[in-house]
N, C-alpha and C positions, 0 to 999 in steps of 0.2 A: 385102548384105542380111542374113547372116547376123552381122556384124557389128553391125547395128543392132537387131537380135532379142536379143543379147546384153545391147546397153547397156540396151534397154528393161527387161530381165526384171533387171538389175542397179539400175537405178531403182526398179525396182517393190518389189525387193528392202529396197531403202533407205527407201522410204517405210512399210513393213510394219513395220521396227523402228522409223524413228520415231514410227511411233504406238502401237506397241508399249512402246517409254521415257517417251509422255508422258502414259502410258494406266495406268505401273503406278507411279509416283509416287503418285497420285491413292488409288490401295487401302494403297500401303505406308505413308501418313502416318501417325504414330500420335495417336491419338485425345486432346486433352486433356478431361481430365472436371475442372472447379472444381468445390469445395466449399467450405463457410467454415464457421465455429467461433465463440463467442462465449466468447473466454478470459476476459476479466472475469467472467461469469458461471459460467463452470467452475474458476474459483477460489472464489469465493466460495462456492460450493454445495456444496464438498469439504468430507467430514466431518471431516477432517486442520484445515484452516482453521476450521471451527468449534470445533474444539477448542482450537484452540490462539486465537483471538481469550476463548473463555472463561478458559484459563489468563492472559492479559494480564489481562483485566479484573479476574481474580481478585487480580494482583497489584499491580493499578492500585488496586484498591479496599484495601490493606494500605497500600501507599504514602499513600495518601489521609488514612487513619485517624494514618498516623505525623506526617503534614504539620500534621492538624488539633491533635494533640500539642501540638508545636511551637508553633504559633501560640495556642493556649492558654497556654501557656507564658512566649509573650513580650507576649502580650495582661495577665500580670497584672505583667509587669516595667511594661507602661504605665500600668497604674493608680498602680505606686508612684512610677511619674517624675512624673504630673500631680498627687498627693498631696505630694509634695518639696517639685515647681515651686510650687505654689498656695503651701506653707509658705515658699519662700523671697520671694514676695510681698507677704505678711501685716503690715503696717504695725504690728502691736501687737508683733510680735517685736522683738530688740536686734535691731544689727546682727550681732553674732556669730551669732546662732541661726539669721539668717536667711544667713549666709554659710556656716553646715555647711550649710543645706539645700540650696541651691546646690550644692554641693559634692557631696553625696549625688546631687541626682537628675542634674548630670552621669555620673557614674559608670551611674547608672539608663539614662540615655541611649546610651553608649557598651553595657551590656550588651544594649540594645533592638536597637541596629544590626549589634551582633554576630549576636544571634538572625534580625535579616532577613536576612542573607547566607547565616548558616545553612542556613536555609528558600529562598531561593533557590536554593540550589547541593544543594540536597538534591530541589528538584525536577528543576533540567538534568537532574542526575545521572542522575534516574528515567526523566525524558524521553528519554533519549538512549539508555539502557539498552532499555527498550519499544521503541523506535523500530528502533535495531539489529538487537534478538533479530527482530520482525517483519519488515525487510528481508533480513535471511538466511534467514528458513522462507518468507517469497513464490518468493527467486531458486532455493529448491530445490525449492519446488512447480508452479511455473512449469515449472520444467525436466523433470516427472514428468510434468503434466499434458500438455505439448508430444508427449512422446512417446506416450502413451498414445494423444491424439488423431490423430497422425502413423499409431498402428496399426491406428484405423478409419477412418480413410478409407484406407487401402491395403485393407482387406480390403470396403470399397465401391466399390473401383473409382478413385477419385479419384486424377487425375495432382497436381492442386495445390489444397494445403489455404491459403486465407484466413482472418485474424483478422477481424473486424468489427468487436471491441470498440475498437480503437485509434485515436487520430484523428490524423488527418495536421497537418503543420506549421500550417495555419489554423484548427484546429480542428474539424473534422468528421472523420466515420465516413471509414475507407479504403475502403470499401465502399459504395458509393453505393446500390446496387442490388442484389437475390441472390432468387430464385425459392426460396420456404420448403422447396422438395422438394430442394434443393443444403444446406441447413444440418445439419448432425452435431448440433451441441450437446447434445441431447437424447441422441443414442446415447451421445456420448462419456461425460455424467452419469453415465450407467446405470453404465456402463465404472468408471469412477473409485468408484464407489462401492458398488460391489459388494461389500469385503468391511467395509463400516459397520460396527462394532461397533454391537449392541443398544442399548447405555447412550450412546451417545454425544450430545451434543446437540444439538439439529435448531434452535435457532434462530442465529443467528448475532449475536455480539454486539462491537459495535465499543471496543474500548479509546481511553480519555479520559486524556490527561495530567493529574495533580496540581495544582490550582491553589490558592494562597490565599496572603494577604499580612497582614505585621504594619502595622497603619495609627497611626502616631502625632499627634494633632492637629498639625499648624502644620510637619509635617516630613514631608518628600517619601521614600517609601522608598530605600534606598540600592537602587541596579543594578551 
């Protein structure tokens, strides 16, 4: 009997912890709290990024000025190829006069096509330059902005921070769904933009590659 009073109270024992092990998992789990962030929009809103989209455009806009240059430039070499050409046409000419003129607006021609490549490789150039300087100040703003935001939602409480702006391999939001009272965006702005300079400019202005071409009647520009 008292053998069995034992095993009883040694059962009872055992059931006590285990509802006691499957009892404090339940409080010890730690809590995930999501939030999400709308990085496209805390780039773009940064006064760093404003500023610097206005420096681009500022030097998109010199670029622009030096291209129109240039194609002025070779705009009046085509006037004197088609003045040449017309002359070496001209049925009231000898053949000799009409053979310098030949002659000349080749030369005419050959400097025309020099000047397209010119103007072309003068825009890559610019293009690529633009393009660069802006891929290096996104991937270091990116990088500021990441942590920035990474240090308010720690100090809101948030186990894991989501982007929203990004869209998954089919093209849509990775975020399907997100209750407006989960979104930082807003705080983190404030955040990032705290110390604006005064002067700085609030509108945001996208930089435009240099375009323009020498057009020669009856001849395809060179590439």
């Amino acid at each position: 009997m008292k053998k069995s009073i034992q095993t009883l109270l040694a059962i009872a024992a055992l059931g006590s912890l285990s509802l006691a092990a499957n009892a404090q998992p339940a409080s010890a789990q730690p809590v995930v709290k999501l939030l999400v962030v709308d990085m496209a929009k805390l780039y773009d809103s940064h006064y760093k990024t404003v500023e610097q989209n206005a420096k681009i455009q500022a030097d998109d806009a010199k670029a622009q000025e030096e291209v129109d240059k240039m194609n002025k430039d070779g705009n009046a070499l085509v006037e004197e190829y088609k003045s040449l050409n017309d002359q070496s046409n001209n049925p009231t000419l000898t053949s000799e006069a009409k053979a310098k003129a030949q002659a000349e607006a080749q030369k005419k021609l050959e400097g025309i096509q020099t000047k397209q490549r010119e103007v072309q490789g003068f825009i890559q150039n610019t293009r690529n330059s633009l393009g660069q300087r802006l891929n290096t100040f996104r991937s270091l703003m990116l990088e500021e902005i990441s942590k920035i935001a990474a240090d308010v939602a720690k100090r809101k409480g948030g186990t894991v921070l989501l982007d929203k702006a990004g869209p998954t391999g089919i093209g849509i939001s990775n975020l399907i769904y997100a209750d407006a009272g989960f979104d930082i965006t807003d705080d983190v702005l404030k955040e990032i933009n705290k110390d604006r300079p005064a002067n700085a400019p609030t509108a945001p202005a996208a930089a435009a590659a240099p375009a323009g071409a020498i057009t020669v009647p009856g001849l395809a520009p060179k590439k």
